[in-house]
C-alpha positions as CSV (number, residue, x, y, z in Angstrom):
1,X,0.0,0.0,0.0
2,X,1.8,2.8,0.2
3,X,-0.3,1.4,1.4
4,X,-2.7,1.7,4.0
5,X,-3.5,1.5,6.6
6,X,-4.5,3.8,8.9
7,X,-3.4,3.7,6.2
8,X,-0.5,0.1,1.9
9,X,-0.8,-1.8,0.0
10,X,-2.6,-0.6,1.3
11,X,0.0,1.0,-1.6
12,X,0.5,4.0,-3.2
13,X,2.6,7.3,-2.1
14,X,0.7,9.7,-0.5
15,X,2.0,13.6,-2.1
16,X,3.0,16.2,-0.4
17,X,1.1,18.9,-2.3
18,X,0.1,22.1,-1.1
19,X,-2.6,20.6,1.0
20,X,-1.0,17.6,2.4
21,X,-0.6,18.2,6.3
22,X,-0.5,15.0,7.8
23,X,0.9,11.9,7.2
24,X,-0.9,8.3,6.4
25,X,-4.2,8.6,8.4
26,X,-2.7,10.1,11.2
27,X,0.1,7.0,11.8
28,X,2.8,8.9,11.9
29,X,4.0,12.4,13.0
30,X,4.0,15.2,10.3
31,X,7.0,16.4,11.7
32,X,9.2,13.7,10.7
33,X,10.5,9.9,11.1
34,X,9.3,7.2,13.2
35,X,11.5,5.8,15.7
36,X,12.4,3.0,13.6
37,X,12.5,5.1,10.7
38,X,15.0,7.2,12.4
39,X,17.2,4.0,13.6
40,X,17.2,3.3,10.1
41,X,18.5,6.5,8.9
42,X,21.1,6.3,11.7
43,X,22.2,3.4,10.7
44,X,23.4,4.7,7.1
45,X,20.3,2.7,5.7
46,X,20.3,5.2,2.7
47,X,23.6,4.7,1.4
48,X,23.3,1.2,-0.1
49,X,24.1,0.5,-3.4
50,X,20.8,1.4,-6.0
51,X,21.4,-2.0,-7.6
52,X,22.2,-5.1,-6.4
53,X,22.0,-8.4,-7.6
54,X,21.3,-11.1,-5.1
55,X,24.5,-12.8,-4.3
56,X,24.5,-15.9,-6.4
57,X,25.4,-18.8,-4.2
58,X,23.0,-17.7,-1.9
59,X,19.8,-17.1,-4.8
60,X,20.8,-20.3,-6.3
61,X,20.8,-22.2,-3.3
62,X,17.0,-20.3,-2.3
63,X,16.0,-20.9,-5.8
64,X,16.3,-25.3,-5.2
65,X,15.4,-25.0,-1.8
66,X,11.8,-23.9,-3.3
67,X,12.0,-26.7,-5.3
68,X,11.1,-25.5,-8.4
69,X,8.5,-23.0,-7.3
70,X,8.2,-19.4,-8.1
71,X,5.6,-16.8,-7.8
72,X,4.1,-16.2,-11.7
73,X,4.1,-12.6,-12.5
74,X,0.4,-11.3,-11.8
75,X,-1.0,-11.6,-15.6
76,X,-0.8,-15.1,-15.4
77,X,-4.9,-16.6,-15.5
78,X,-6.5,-16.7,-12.2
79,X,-8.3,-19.4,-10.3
80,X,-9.9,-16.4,-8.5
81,X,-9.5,-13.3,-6.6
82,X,-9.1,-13.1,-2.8
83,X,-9.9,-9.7,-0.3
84,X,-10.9,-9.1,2.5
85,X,-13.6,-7.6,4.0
86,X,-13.1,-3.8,6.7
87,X,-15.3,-3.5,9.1
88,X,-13.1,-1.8,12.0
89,X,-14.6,1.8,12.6
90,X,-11.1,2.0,15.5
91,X,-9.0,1.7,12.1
92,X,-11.2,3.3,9.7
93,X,-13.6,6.0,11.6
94,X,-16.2,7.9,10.1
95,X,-14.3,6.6,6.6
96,X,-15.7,3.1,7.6
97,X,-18.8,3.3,5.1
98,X,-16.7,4.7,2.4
99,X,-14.0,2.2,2.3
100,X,-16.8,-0.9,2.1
101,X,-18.4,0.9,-0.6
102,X,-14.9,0.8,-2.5
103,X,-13.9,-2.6,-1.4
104,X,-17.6,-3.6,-2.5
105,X,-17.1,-1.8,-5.9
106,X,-14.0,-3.6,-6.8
107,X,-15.1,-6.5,-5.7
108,X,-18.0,-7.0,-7.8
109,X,-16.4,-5.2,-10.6
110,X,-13.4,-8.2,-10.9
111,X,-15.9,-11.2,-10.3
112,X,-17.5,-10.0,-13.6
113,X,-14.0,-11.3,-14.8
114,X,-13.4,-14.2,-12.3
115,X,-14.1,-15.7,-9.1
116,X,-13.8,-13.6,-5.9
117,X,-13.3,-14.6,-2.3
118,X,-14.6,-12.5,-0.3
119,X,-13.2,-12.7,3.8
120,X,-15.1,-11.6,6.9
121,X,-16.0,-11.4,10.1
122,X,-18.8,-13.1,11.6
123,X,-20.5,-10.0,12.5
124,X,-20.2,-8.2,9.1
125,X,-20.7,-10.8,7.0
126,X,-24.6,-10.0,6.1
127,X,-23.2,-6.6,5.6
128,X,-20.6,-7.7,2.8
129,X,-22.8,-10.1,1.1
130,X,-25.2,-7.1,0.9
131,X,-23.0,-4.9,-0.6
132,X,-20.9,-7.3,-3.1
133,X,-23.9,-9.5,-3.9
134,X,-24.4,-12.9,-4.9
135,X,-21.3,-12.7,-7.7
136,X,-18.9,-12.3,-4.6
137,X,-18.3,-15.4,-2.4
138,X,-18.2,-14.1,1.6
139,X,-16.7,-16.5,3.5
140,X,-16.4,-16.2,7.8
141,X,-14.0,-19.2,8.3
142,X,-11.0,-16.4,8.0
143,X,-11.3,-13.6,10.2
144,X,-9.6,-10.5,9.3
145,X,-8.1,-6.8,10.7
146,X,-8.4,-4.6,7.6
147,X,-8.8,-5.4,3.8
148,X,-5.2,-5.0,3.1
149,X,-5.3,-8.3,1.4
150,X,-2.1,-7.7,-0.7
151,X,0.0,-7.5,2.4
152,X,-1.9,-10.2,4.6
153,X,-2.7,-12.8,2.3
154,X,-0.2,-15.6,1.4
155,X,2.1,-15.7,-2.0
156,X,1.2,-18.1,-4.3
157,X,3.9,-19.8,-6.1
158,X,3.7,-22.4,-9.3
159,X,5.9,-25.0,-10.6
160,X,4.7,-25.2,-14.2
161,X,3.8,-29.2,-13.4
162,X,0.4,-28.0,-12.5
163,X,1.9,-27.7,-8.6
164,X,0.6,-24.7,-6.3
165,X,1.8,-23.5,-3.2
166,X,2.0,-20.4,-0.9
167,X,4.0,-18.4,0.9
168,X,3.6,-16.5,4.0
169,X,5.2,-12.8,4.2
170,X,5.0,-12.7,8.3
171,X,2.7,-9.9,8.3
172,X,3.7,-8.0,11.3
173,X,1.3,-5.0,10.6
174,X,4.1,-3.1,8.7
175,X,6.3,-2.8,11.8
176,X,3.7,-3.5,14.0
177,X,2.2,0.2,13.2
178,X,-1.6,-1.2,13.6
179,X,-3.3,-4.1,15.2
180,X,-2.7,-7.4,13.1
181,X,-3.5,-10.4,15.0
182,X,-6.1,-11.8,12.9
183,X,-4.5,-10.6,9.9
184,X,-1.3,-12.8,11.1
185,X,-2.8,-15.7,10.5
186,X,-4.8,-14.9,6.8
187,X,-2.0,-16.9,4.4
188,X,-2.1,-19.6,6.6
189,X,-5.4,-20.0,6.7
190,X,-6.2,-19.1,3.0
191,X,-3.7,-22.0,1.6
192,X,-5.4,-24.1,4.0
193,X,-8.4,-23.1,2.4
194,X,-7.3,-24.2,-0.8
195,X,-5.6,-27.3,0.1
196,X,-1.9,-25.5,-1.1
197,X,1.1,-26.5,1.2
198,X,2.2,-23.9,2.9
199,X,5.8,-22.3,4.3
200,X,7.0,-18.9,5.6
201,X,9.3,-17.1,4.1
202,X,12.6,-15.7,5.9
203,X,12.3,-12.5,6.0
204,X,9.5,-9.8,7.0
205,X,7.3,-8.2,4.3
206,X,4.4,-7.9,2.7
207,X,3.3,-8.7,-0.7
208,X,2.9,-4.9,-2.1
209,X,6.5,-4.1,-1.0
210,X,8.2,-7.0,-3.0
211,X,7.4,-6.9,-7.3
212,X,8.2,-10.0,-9.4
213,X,8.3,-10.2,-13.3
214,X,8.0,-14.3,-13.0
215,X,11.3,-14.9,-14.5
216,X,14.0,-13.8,-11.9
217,X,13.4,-10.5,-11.2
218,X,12.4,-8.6,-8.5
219,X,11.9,-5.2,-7.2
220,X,11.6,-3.2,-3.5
221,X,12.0,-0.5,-1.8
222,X,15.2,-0.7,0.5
223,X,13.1,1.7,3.1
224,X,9.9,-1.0,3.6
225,X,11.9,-3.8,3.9
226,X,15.2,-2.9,5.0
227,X,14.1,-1.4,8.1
228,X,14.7,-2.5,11.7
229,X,10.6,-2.4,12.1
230,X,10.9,-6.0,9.4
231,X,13.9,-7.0,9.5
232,X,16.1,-5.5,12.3
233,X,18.8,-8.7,12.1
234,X,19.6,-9.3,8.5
235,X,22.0,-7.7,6.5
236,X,20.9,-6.7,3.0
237,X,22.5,-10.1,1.3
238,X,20.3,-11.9,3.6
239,X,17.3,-10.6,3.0
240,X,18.2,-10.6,-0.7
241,X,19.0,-14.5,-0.3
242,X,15.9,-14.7,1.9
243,X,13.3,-12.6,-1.1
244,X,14.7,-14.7,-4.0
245,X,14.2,-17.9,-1.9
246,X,10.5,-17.5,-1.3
247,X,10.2,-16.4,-4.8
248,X,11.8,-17.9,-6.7
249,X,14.2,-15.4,-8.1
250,X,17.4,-14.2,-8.5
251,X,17.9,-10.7,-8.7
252,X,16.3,-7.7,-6.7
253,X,16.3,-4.2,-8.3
254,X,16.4,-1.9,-5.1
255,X,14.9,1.6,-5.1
256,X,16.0,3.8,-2.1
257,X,12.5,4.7,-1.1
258,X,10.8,6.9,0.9
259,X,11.1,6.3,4.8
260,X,8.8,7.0,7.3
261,X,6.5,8.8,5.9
262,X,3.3,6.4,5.6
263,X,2.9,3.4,7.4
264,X,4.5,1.3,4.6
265,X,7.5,2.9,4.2
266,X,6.8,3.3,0.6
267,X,5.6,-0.1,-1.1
268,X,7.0,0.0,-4.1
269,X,3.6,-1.3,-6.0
270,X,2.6,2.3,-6.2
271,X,5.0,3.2,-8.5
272,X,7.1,0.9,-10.5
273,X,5.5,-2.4,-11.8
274,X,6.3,-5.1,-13.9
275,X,4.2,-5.7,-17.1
276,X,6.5,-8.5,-17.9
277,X,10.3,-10.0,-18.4
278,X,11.9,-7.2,-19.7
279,X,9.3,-4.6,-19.8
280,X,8.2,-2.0,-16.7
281,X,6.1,0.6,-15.4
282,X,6.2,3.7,-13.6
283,X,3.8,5.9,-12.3
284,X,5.5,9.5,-13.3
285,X,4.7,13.0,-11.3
286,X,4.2,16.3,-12.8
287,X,7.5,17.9,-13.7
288,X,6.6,20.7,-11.5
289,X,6.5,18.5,-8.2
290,X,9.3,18.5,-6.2
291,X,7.9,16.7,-3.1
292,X,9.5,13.3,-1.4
293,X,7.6,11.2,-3.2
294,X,8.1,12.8,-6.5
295,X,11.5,12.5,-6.5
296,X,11.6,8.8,-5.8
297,X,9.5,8.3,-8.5
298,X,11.9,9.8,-10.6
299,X,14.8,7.8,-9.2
300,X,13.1,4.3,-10.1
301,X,12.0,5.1,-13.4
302,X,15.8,6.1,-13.7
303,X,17.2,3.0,-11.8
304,X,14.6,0.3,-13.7
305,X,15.0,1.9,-16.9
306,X,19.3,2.0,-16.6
307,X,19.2,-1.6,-15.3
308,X,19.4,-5.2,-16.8
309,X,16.9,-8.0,-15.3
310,X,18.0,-11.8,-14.4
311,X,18.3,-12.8,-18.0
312,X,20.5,-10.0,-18.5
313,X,17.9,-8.0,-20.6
314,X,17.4,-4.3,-20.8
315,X,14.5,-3.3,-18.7
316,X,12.1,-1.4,-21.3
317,X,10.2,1.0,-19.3
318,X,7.0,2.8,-19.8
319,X,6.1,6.0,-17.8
320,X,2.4,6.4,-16.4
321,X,1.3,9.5,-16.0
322,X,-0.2,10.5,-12.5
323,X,-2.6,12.9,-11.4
324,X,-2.6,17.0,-10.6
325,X,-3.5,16.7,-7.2
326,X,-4.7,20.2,-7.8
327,X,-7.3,18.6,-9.7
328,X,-8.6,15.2,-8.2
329,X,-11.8,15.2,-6.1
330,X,-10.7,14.2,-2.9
331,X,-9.4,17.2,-0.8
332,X,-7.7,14.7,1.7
333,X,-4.1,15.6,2.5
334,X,-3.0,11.9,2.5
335,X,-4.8,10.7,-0.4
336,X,-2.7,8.5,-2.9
337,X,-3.6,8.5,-6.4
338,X,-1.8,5.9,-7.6
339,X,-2.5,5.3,-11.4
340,X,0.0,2.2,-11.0
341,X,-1.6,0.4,-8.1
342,X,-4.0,-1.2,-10.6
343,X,-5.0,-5.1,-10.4
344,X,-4.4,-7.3,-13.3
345,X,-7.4,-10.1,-13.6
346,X,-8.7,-12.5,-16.5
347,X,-9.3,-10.4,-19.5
348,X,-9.3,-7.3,-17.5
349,X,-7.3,-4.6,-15.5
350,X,-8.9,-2.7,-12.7
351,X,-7.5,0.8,-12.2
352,X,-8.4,4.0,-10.1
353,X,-9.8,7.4,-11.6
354,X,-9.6,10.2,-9.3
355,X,-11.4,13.0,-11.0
356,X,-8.7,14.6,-13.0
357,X,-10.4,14.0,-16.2
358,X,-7.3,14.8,-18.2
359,X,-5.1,12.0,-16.2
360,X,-7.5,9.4,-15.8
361,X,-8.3,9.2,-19.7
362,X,-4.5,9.5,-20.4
363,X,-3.9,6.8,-17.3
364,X,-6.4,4.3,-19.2
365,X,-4.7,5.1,-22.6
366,X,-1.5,3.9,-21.3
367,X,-2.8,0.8,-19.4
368,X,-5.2,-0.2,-22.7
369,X,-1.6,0.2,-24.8
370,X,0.4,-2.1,-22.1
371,X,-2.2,-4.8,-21.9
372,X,-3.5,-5.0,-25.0
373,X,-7.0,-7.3,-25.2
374,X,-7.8,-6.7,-22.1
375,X,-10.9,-4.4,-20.9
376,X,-9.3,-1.8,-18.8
377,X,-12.1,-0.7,-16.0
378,X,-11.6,2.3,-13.9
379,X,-13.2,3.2,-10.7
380,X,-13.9,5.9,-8.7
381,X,-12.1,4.2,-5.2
382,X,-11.7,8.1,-3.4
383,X,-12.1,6.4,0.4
384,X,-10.1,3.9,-0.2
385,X,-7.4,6.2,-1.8
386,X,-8.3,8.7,1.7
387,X,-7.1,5.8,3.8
388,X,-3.4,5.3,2.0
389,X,-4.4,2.5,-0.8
390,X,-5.6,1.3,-3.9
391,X,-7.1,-1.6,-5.6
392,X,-3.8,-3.6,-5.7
393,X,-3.5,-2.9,-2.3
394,X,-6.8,-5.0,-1.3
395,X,-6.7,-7.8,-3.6
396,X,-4.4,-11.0,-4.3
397,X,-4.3,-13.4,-6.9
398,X,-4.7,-17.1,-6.8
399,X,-2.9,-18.0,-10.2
400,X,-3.9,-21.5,-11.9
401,X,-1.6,-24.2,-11.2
């Protein structure tokens, strides 16, 4: 999310225009870094290299330990859909409506495209059936925190012999920033759902910090997951080693980030994406914007773009336009309009449109050209933006074996 959360995935970067006063839903201190942040910074955590293959005995050695497993790049077909259903008014406040609405919106707008899986709590159930209708399966056997399902839910991983499997990130509510006990346990519980063996990973993420083109590559922000509120005892090799184990890869592309500023530490899913081997995206800002955020964007269009992927292949990359912020609807400070946190699903891609009528048609233009036969949907998700996210943010893919 730049995710969420009180906030991340969910995902995209909120901007520091003008009229941006606080930070992520009130998380974090306008005034500067988080504690951890700041041990971070201390620490020199800036200054690593901007890329850095994984070291190679180590990724080959994770790579066989998966045994043969990787995570498919999200444009792979679908079995279905899986989110997760908000219904904290302690997380989400007076928002609370607003965000269901959303989450209901996407929800039935992807099952016209596959299945969706819909988790809940007992007590809101009738509430979410009500809302998604009978096209979205609501399940209660999973109880849930939030509706960050990107960040929650489990990896899934193929083997190309018709084998699934899942991963666990070890969710630890991004630094243990917001209450996450039920959300813990969601991987675990949804590749029990589906019969899918399941492991955890050895290092501490979530699934909108870490970007994978399905053939060796991967991408993250050094400030999510390098950070001593993840991953406060391993050294960058190790988490590297510890990344391209659980997903089958062998070489992470690191962007520097943006730390402490939004309960995710910058997930990197709000920006850069991968459409697929050899070919990127990222979400660009006006040249006028000279904001935190804005500048990172800039450096990972200029560190994907410069650098070669696992096979050795320059990374093509395409720039996506973002929003005036001057010109959206919302008038929330720490909304994130994140063009590039959109979901890929069979025969479709569901994307945000905030209301700069400009943007959005030139957002869908570019998103029609980068998946071509595919419908591209956009949707008006303005609470769910107000709390730090986007679609990507709330959904995960079940790929087919």
């Amino acid at each position: 999310m730049n995710d969420h959360a009180g906030t991340q995935e969910g995902a995209g970067a909120p901007r520091e225009t003008s009229r941006r006063t606080l930070d992520r839903r009130g998380f974090l201190t306008a005034a500067g870094l988080t504690a951890a942040g700041a041990a971070l910074a201390a620490v020199g955590g800036e200054a690593f290299a901007a890329v850095r293959p994984a070291l190679r005995g180590n990724a080959v050695a994770g790579a066989a330990a998966a045994g043969g497993f990787a995570v498919p790049i999200d444009t792979v077909r679908h079995t279905r859909t899986w989110m997760a259903w908000p219904d904290s008014s302690a997380i989400w406040g007076r928002s609370l409506s607003g965000v269901q609405a959303n989450i209901a919106l996407i929800a039935k707008t992807i099952a016209k495209y596959e299945p969706v899986i819909m988790c809940a709590n007992s007590a809101s159930a009738a509430k979410a059936r009500s809302a998604c209708g009978s096209a979205v399966t609501v399940i209660t056997t999973i109880p849930v925190d939030d509706c960050w399902m990107r960040d929650s839910g489990p990896v899934f991983r193929t083997n190309g012999a018709g084998g699934l499997d899942a991963v666990g990130l070890n969710f630890n509510g991004w630094g243990n920033q917001q209450t996450h006990a039920k959300d813990a346990l969601v991987a675990g519980r949804v590749a029990a759902y589906v019969g899918a063996s399941f492991s955890t990973a050895g290092f501490i993420g979530e699934g909108g910090a870490v970007e994978t083109d399905g053939a060796g590559t991967l991408m993250a922000t050094r400030s999510s997951i390098i950070n001593p509120d993840r991953n406060p005892n391993l050294s960058q090799a190790q988490i590297e080693a510890a990344m391209c184990s659980a997903f089958g890869a062998s070489k992470v592309v690191w962007f520097k980030g943006v730390l402490g500023r939004d309960i995710t530490d910058d997930h990197v899913d709000a920006t850069s994406r991968f459409l697929e081997e050899g070919k990127g995206l990222v979400q660009m800002p006006l040249a006028s914007d000279t904001d935190a955020w804005s500048n990172d964007a800039r450096q990972q269009y200029q560190i994907l773009s410069s650098t070669t992927n696992a096979q050795g292949h320059q990374v093509a990359v395409t720039k996506l336009q973002g929003p005036d912020y001057n010109k959206i609807r919302s008038t929330n400070p720490n909304f994130v309009g994140a063009y590039a946190n959109y979901y890929v699903c069979n025969g479709a891609v569901i994307a945000p449109q905030f209301g700069d009528s400009g943007a959005d048609a030139a957002a869908k233009s570019t998103l029609q050209r980068a998946f071509p036969g595919r419908v591209v949907e956009q949707l008006n998700i303005d609470s769910l933006g107000g709390g730090g996210g986007g679609i990507h943010c709330v959904t995960q893919q079940q790929p087919v074996p």
